[in-house]
KOLSE-737134 format. One line per field, with one value per residue (C-alpha): residue number from 1; residue in three letters; x, y, z. Coordinates in nm, 3 decimals, padded with zeros to 5 digits. Example, Ala and Ser with C-alpha at 12.3 -4.5 7.8 and 13.67 -1.06 7.14 Angstrom:
<rs>
num	(1 / 2)
residuo	(ALA / SER)
px	(01.230 / 01.367)
py	(-00.450 / -00.106)
pz	(00.780 / 00.714)
</rs>
This chain:
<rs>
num	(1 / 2 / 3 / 4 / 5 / 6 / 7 / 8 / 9 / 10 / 11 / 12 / 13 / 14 / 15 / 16 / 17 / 18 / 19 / 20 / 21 / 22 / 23 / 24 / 25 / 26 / 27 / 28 / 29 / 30 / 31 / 32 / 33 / 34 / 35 / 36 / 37 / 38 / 39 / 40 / 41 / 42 / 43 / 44 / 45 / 46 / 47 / 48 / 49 / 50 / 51 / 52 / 53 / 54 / 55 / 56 / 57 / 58 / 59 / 60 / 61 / 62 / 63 / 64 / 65 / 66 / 67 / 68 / 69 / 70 / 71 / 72 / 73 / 74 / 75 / 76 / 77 / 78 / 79 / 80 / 81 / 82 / 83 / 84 / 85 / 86 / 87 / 88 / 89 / 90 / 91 / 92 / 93 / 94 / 95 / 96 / 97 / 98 / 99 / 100 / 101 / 102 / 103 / 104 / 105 / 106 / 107 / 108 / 109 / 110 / 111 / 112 / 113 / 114 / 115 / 116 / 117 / 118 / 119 / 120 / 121 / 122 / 123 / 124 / 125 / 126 / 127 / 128 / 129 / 130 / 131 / 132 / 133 / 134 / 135 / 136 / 137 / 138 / 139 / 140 / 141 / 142 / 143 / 144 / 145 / 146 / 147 / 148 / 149 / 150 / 151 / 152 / 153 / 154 / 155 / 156 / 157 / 158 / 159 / 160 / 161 / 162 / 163 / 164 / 165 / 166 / 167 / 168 / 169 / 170 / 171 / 172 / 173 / 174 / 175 / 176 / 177 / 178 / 179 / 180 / 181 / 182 / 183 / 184 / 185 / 186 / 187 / 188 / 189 / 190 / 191 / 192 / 193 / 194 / 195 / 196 / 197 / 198 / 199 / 200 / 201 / 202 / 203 / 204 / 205 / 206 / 207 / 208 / 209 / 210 / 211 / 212 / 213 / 214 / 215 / 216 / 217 / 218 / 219 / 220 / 221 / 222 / 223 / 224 / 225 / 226 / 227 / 228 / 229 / 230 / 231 / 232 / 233 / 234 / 235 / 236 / 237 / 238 / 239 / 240 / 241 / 242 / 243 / 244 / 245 / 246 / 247 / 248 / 249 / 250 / 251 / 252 / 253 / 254 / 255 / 256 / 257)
residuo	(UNK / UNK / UNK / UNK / UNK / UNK / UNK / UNK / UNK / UNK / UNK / UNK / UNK / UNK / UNK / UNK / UNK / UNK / UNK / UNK / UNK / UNK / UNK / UNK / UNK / UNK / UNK / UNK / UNK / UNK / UNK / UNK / UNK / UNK / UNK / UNK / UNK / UNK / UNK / UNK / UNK / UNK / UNK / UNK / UNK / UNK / UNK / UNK / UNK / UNK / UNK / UNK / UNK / UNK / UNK / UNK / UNK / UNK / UNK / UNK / UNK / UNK / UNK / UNK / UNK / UNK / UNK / UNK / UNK / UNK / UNK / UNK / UNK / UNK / UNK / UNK / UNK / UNK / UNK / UNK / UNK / UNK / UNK / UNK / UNK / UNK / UNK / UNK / UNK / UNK / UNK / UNK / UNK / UNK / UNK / UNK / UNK / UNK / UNK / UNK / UNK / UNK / UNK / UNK / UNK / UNK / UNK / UNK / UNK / UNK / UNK / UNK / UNK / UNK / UNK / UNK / UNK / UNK / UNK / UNK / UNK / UNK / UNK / UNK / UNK / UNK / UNK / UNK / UNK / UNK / UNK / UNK / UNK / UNK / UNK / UNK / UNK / UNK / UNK / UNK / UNK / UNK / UNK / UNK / UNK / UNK / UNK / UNK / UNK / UNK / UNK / UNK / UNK / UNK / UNK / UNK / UNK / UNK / UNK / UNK / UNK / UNK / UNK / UNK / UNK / UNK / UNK / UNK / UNK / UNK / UNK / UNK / UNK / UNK / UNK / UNK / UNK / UNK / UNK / UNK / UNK / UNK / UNK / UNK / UNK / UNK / UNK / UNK / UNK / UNK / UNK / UNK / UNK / UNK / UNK / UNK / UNK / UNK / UNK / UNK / UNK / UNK / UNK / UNK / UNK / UNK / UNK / UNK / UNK / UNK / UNK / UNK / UNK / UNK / UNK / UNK / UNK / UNK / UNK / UNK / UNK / UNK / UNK / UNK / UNK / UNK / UNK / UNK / UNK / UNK / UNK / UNK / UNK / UNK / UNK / UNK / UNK / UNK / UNK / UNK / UNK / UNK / UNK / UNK / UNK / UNK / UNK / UNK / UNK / UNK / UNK / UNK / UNK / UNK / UNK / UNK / UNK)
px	(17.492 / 17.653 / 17.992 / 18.014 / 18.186 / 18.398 / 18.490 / 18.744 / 18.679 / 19.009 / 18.976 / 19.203 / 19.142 / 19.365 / 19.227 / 19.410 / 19.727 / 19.764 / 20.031 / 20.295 / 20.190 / 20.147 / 19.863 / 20.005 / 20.067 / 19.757 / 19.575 / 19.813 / 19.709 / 19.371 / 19.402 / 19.601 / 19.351 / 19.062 / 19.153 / 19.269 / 18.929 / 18.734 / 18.969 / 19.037 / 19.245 / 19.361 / 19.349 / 19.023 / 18.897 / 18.812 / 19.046 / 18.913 / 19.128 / 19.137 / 19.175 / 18.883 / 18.648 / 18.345 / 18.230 / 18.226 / 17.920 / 18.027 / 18.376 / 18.159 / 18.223 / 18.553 / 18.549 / 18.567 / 18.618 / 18.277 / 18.101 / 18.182 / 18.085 / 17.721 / 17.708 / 17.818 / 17.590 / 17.280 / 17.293 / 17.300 / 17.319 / 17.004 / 16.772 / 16.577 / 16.373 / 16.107 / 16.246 / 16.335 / 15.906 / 15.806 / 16.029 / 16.240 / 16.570 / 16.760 / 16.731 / 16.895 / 17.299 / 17.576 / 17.812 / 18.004 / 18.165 / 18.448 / 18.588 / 18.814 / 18.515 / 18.207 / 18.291 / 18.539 / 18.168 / 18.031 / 18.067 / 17.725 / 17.402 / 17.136 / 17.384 / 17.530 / 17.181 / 17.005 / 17.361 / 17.262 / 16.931 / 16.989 / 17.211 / 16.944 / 16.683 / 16.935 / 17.078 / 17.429 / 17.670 / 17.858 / 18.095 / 18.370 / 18.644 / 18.555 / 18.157 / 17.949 / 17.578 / 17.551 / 17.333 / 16.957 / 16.840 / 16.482 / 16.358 / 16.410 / 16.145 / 16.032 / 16.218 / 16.521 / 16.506 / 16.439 / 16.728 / 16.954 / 16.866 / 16.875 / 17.193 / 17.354 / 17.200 / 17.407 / 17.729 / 17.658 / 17.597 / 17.888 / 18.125 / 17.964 / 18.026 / 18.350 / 18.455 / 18.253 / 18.440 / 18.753 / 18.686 / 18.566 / 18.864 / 19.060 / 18.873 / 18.970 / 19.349 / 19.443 / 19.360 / 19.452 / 19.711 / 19.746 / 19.666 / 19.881 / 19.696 / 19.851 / 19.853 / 19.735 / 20.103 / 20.233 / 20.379 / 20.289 / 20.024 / 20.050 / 20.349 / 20.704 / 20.979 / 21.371 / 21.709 / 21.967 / 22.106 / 21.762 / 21.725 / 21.386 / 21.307 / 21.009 / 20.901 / 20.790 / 20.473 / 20.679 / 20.919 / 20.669 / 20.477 / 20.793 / 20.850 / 20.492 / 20.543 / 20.847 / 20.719 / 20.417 / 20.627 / 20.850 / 20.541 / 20.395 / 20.742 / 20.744 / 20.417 / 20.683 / 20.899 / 20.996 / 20.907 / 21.228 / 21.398 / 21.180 / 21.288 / 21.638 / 21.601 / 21.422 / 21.693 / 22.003 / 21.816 / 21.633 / 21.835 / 21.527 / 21.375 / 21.052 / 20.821 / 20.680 / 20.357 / 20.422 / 20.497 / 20.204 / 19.967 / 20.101 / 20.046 / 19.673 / 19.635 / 19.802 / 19.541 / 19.266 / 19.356)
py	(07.656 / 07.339 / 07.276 / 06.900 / 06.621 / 06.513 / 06.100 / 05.905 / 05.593 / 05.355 / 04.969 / 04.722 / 04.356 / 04.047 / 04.108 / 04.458 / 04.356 / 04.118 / 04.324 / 04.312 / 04.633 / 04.625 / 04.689 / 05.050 / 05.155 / 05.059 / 05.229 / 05.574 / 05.545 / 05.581 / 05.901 / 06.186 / 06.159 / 06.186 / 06.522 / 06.631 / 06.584 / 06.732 / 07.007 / 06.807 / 06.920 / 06.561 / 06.718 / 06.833 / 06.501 / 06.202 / 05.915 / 05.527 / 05.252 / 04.922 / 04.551 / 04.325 / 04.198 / 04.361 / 04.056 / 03.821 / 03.894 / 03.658 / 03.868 / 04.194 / 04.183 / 04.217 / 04.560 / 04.737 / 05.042 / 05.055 / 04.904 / 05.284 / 05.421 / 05.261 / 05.374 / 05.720 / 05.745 / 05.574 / 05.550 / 05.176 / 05.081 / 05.250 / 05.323 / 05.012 / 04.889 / 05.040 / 05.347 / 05.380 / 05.311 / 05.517 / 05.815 / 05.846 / 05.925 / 06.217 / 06.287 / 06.577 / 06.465 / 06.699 / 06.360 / 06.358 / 06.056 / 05.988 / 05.743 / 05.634 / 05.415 / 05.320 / 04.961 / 05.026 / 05.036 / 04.673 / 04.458 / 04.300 / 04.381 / 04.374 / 04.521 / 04.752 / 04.854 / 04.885 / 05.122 / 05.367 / 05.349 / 05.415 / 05.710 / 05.856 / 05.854 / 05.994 / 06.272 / 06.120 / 06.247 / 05.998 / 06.105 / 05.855 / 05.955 / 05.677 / 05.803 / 06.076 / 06.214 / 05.942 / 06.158 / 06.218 / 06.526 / 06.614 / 06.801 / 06.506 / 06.434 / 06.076 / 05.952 / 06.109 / 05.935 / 05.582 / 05.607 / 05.672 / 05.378 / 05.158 / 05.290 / 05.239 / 04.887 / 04.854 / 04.946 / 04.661 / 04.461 / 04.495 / 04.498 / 04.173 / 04.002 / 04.078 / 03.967 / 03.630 / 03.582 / 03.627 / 03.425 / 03.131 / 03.163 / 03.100 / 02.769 / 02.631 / 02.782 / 02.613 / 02.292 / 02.176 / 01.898 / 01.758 / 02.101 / 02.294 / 02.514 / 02.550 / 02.598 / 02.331 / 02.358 / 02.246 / 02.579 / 02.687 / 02.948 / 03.269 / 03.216 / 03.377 / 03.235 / 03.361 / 03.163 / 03.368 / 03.514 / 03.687 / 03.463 / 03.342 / 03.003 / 02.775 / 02.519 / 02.182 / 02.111 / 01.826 / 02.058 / 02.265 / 02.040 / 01.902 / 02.301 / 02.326 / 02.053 / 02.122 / 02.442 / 02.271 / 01.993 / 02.288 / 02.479 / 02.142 / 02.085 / 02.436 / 02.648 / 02.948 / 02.936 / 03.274 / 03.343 / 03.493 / 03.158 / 02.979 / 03.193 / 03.102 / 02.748 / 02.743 / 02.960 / 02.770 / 02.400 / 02.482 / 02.794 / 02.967 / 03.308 / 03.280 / 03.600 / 03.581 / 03.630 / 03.238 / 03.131 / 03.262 / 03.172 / 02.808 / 02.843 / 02.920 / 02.628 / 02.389 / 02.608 / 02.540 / 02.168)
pz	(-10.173 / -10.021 / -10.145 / -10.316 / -10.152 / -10.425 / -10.413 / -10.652 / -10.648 / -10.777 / -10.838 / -10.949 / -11.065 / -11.141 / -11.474 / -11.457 / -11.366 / -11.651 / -11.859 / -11.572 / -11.438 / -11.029 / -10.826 / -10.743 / -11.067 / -11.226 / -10.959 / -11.027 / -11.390 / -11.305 / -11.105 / -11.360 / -11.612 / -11.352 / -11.197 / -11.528 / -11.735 / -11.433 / -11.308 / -10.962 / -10.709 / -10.527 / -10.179 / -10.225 / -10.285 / -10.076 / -10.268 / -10.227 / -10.390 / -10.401 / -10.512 / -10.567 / -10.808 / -10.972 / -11.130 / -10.854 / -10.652 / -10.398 / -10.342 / -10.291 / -09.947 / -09.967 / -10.114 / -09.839 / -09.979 / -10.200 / -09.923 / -09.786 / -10.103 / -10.038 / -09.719 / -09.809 / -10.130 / -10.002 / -09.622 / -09.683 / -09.307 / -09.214 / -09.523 / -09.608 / -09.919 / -09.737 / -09.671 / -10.073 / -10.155 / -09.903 / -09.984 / -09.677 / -09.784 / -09.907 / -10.221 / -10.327 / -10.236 / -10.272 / -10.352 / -10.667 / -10.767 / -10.998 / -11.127 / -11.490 / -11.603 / -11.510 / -11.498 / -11.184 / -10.979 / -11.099 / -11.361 / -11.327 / -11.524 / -11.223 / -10.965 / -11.165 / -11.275 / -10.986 / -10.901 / -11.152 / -11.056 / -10.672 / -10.790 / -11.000 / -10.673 / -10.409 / -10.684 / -10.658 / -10.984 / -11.095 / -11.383 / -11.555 / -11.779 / -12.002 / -12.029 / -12.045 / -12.002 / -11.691 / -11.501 / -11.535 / -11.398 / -11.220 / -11.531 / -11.808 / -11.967 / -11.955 / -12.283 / -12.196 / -11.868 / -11.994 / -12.308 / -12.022 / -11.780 / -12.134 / -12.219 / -11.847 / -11.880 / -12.203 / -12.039 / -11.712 / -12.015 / -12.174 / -11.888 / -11.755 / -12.103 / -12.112 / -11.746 / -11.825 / -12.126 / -11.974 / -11.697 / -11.934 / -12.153 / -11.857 / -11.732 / -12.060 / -12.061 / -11.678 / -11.571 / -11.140 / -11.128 / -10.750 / -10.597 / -10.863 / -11.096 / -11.416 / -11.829 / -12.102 / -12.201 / -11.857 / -11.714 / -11.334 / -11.345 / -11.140 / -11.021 / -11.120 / -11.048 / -11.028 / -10.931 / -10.697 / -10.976 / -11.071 / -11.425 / -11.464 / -11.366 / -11.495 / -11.263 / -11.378 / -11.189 / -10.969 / -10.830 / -10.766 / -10.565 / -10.399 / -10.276 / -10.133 / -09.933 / -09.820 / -09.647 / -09.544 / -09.316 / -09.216 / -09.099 / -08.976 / -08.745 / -08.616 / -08.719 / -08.570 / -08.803 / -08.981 / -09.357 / -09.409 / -09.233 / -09.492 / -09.787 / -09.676 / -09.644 / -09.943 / -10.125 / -10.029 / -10.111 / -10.434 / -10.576 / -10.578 / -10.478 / -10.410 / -10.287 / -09.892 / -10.067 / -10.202 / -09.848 / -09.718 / -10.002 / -09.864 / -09.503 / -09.561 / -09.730 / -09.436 / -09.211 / -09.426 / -09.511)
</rs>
């Protein structure tokens, strides 16, 4: 018998990182309780993480680590529709994939349908810490078979609702002041902010704008200009510490006008 490939698939979103948490440790919590519910050894395992949305249909692309999964599952680069009507694909897979719930795959109800339903047709296992019973064997008996496709349905349901929901919450929560995204109540959103003495600093949405531009005519003078000469400059004129991540995030918009 052919030994499984075993994949664990880890995915973070903004929506994620919301209680303070970074990127890298909400992808580690996502991993102990994987092997330990299914007995994994971690170097026995193919691991895929990443950052992106599962909402955003449009952002798919840049997933780059489930567009390997597809290709890996369903030999997305060479099976077409065709090739799934007709039969011409393997259907018995030895792939397992894990992963700490479902909704890590898609957060939509027709993609995230038609992934359960792909699965089902090439034999892919797909099991989630979070669920159970995803998989519907050869034998089941036609009932069986369509409770579980209603029932994985349910869950794409469920996890598109709530990504909509929080994405319309937050519409109404920020509103975009001369380029500056930011709260109802006036305070800078997405961005923290600490003197030189590491104290938290909130930026009025004019000084905010009045740092912006300040690296965009520095970057507009001299487009070689270092970020850490920036993050000086910017230091020893504002008393502020600001992240290279901040500097960059405002060079791509002077690029992209």
């Amino acid at each position: 018998m052919t030994n499984s490939i075993k994949i664990i698939y880890l995915r973070v979103s903004k929506q994620d990182l919301k209680e303070k948490k970074t990127e890298l440790q909400v992808l580690e919590d996502q991993l102990p309780p994987i092997l330990k519910k299914f007995n994994l050894k971690e170097s026995e395992c193919l691991i895929l993480k990443e950052k992106g949305s599962a909402y955003k249909i449009d952002q798919i692309g840049k997933r780059k680590e489930f567009l390997k999964i597809l290709d890996m599952c369903f030999m997305a680069n060479t099976v077409t529709i065709i090739d799934l009507f007709l039969g011409n694909y393997i259907k018995d897979s030895n792939l397992e994939l894990y992963v700490f719930d479902s909704n890590r795959i898609m957060r939509n109800i027709e993609f995230g349908t038609m992934f359960n339903i792909l699965r089902s047709l090439f034999g892919i296992k797909l099991f989630s810490v979070n669920q159970s019973n995803l998989n519907i064997s050869p034998n089941e008996t036609m009932g069986v078979k369509m409770s579980k496709y209603l029932m994985s349905t349910v869950d794409s349901y469920l996890a598109e609702g709530y990504s909509k929901n929080i994405s319309d919450h937050t519409r109404k929560a920020v509103k975009i002041q001369n380029g500056v995204t930011m709260s109802n109540k006036g305070n800078i959103w997405g961005n923290k902010f600490t003197d030189l003495a590491g104290n938290k600093v909130s930026l009025t949405p004019s000084r905010y704008v009045v740092i912006r531009q300040f690296i965009h005519d520095c970057v507009k003078q001299n487009p070689n200009l270092s970020n850490s000469y920036l993050k000086a400059q910017i230091a020893a004129s504002f008393n502020l510490n600001i992240s290279y991540g901040f500097i960059n995030n405002r060079r791509r918009e002077l690029k992209n006008g």
